[in-house]
N, C-alpha and C positions, 0 to 999 in steps of 0.2 A: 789675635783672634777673639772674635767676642761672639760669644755663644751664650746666647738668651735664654732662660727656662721655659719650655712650652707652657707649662703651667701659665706662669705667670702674663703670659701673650694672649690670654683667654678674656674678654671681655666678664667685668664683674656683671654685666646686668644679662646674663646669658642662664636660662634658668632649664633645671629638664622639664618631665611630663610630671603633671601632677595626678594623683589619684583619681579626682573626677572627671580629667580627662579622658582617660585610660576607660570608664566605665560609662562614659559617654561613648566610645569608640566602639565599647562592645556592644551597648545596647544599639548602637547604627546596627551593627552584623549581624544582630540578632534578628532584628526585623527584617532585612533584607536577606537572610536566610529563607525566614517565614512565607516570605513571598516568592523564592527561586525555586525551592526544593519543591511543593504543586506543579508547578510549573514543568521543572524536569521531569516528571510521571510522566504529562502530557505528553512531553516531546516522544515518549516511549511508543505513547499512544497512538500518534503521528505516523507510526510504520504502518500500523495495521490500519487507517483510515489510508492510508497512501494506497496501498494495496486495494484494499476497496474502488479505491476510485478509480487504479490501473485496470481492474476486471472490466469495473463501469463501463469505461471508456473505451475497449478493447470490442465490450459486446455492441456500443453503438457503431465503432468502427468496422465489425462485422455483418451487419447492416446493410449499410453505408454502403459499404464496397459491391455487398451483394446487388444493391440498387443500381449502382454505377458500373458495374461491367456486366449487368443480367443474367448472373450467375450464380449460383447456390452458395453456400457459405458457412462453415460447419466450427462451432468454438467446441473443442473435445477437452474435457476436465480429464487430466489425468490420474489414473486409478488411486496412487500413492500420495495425492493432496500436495504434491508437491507446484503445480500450477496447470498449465493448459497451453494447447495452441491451437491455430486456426487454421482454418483448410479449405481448398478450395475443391470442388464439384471433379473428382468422382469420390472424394476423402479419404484416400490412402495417408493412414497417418508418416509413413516415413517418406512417402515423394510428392503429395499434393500441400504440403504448410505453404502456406503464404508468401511471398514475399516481403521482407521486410530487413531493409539496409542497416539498419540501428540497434536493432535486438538481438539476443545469442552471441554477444560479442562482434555482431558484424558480418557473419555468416550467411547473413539475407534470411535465414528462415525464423518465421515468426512464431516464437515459441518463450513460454515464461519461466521460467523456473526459479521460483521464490527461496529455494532452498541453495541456490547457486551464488542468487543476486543477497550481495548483503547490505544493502540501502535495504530490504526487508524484515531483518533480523529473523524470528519464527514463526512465518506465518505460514497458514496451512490452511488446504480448504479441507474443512471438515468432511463436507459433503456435496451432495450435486445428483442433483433429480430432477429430471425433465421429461414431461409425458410420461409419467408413470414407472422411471427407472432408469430412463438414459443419462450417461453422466454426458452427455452432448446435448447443444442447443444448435438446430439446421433454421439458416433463412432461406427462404425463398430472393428468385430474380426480382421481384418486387419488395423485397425486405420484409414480408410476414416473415412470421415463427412457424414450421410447419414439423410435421413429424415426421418419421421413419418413410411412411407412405405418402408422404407428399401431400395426407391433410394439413388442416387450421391445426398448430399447437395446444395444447392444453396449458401449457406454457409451464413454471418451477421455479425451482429453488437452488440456493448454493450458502453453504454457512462456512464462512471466513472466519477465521480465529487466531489469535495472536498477543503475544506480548499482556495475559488476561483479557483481552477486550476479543467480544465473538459480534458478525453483523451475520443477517441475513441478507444475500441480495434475490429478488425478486424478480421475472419474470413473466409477465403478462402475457395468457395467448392471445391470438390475434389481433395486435401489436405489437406484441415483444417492446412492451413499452418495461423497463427496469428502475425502480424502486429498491430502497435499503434503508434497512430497519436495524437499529442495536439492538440487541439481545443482551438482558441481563446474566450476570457470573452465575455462573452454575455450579 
């Protein structure tokens, strides 16, 4: 039987890490730290712009839809900031929501709830004022912003917040054309 020493099976020109190496390695991760951790804030940040934009797009879709079947169209903020949903003409919040296949788990009714959904983390509407109080925004069959009575909207506001980061999203009367503005930390 011949049994070799592993030792000695070790090539002599096989050498370890050297110290500058080693301090080269770390200043790579140091920098490349520098430049990640920025970075992961943002991504934080990215819920609450997410959010933003789901409102955005939710109130153009209420519009929208109001234009295309000529019918009224009601986005209701809910009291507790937790989000909103959409309604259709006569606006009974618990049997007029929307239709909508994809949201609420599938349920067809279109309704947000940011406090459920956690691709949102904590976002909250702070606020929501429309024509002088309503936490609701009404389209008309042609897609104005109109009021309680059926005028031109005075149109409003709604302030989103999250994760430190707060927007205002804006509402223009008569166009219900919507605007969003960051708001500094308070």
């Amino acid at each position: 039987m011949n049994h070799r020493n592993p030792i000695a099976s070790v090539p002599r020109n096989r050498r370890g890490v050297t110290l500058i190496e080693i301090l080269i390695v770390v200043a790579l991760m140091g920098i490349a730290a520098s430049i990640l951790i920025p970075n992961m804030r943002n991504a934080v940040s990215f819920e609450t712009e997410s959010a933003v934009r789901r409102i955005v797009a939710d109130l153009s879709f209420a519009q929208s839809d109001a234009m295309a079947r000529q019918s009224a169209r009601r986005v209701v903020f809910e009291e507790d900031g937790s989000g909103y949903r959409l309604l259709a003409d006569p606006f009974d919040p618990d049997n007029d929501v929307l239709f909508d296949p994809i949201s609420d788990g599938g349920s067809g009714r279109y309704i947000v709830n940011f406090i459920a959904d956690r691709r949102f983390g904590d976002i909250t509407i702070e606020s929501a004022s429309f024509d002088g109080g309503n936490r609701y925004i009404t389209y008309d069959a042609i897609g104005g912003p109109v009021n309680g009575e059926n005028a031109s909207s005075i149109g409003g506001s709604l302030v989103v917040s999250g994760n430190g980061d707060r927007f205002r999203i804006l509402v223009s009367g008569f166009t219900g054309r919507v605007s969003v503005v960051r708001l500094d930390a308070e």
